[in-house]
C-alpha positions in Angstrom: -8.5 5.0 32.0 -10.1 3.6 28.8 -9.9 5.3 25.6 -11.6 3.6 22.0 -9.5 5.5 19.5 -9.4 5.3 15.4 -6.4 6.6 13.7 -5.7 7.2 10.3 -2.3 7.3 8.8 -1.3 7.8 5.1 2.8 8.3 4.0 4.8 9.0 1.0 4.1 5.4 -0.5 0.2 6.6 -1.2 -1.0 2.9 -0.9 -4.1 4.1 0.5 -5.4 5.1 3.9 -5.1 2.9 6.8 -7.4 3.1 9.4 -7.3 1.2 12.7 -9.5 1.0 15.8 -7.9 0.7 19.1 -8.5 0.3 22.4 -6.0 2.1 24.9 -6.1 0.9 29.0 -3.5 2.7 31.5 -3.3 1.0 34.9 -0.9 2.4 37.5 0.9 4.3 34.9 1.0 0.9 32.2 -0.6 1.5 29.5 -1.6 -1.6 27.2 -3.2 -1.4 23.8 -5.1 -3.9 21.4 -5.6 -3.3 17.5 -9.7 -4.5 17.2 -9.9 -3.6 13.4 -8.0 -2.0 10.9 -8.5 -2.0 6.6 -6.3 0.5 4.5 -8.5 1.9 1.7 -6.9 2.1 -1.5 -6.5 5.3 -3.3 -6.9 5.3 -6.8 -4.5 5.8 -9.4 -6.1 9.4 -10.4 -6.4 10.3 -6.6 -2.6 9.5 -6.5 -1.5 11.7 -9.2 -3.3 14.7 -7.5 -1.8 13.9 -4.6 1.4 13.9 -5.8 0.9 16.7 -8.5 -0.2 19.3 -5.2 3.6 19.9 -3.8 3.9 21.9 -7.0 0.6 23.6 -6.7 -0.3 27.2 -5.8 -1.2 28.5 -2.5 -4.7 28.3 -3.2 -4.8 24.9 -4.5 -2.9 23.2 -1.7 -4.8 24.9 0.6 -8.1 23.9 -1.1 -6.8 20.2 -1.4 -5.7 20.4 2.2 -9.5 20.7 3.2 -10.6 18.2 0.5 -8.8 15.8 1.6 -9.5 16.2 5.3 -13.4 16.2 4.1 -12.4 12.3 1.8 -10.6 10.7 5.3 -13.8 11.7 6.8 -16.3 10.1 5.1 -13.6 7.5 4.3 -13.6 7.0 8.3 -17.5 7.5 9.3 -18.0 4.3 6.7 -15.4 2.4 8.6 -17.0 3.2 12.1 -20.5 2.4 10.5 -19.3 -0.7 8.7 -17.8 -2.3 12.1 -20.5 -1.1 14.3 -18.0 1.4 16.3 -17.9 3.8 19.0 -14.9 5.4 19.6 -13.8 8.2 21.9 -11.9 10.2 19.3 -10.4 9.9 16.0 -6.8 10.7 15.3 -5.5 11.8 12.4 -1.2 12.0 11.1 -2.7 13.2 7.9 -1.4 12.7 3.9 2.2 13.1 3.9 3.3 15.4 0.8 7.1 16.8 2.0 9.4 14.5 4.2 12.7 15.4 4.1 14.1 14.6 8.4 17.7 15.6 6.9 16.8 19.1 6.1 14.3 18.9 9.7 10.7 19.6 7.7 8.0 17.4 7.0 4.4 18.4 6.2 1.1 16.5 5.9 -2.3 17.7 4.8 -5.8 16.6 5.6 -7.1 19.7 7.8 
């Protein structure tokens, strides 16, 4: 099995998006990987502050900034397969991280 994969990952720190094409091989049950290009966009410091400002948000809000945001790693990641000339199987997504408390056993990240 061969898989061409881009992920996208974004955490608490709200550097930016990183986004990363791979290339997955499993061969008798070993699987080997290899990183072919990866480039975190940066978010800008107004895009921050909404980010930040939307745990406090109502229902409506963070639900309509969980969309938005899925709609901005989107384009954000059809430029990045354009730009490098890609074609990748799927595209994987851990989202933008907004609550992450593992002591208390939650964490939630948005990006739908």
């Amino acid at each position: 099995m061969f898989y061409k994969v881009v992920g996208l990952m974004s955490g608490t720190s709200l550097d930016g998006l990183d986004i990363a094409y791979c290339e997955f091989e499993e061969q008798s049950g070993n699987w080997s990987y290899k990183i072919i290009e990866a480039e975190t966009v940066p978010y800008s410091e107004e895009f921050r502050k909404r980010v930040i400002a939307i745990e406090n948000a109502s229902a409506v809000e963070f639900s309509r900034f969980d969309v938005e945001l899925g709609h901005y790693f989107g384009r954000l990641t059809r430029e990045f397969i354009d730009k490098h000339s890609l074609t990748p199987d799927f595209v994987c997504s851990h989202g933008q991280t907004i609550f992450h408390q593992p002591d208390k056993g939650y964490t939630t990240q948005i990006g739908n």
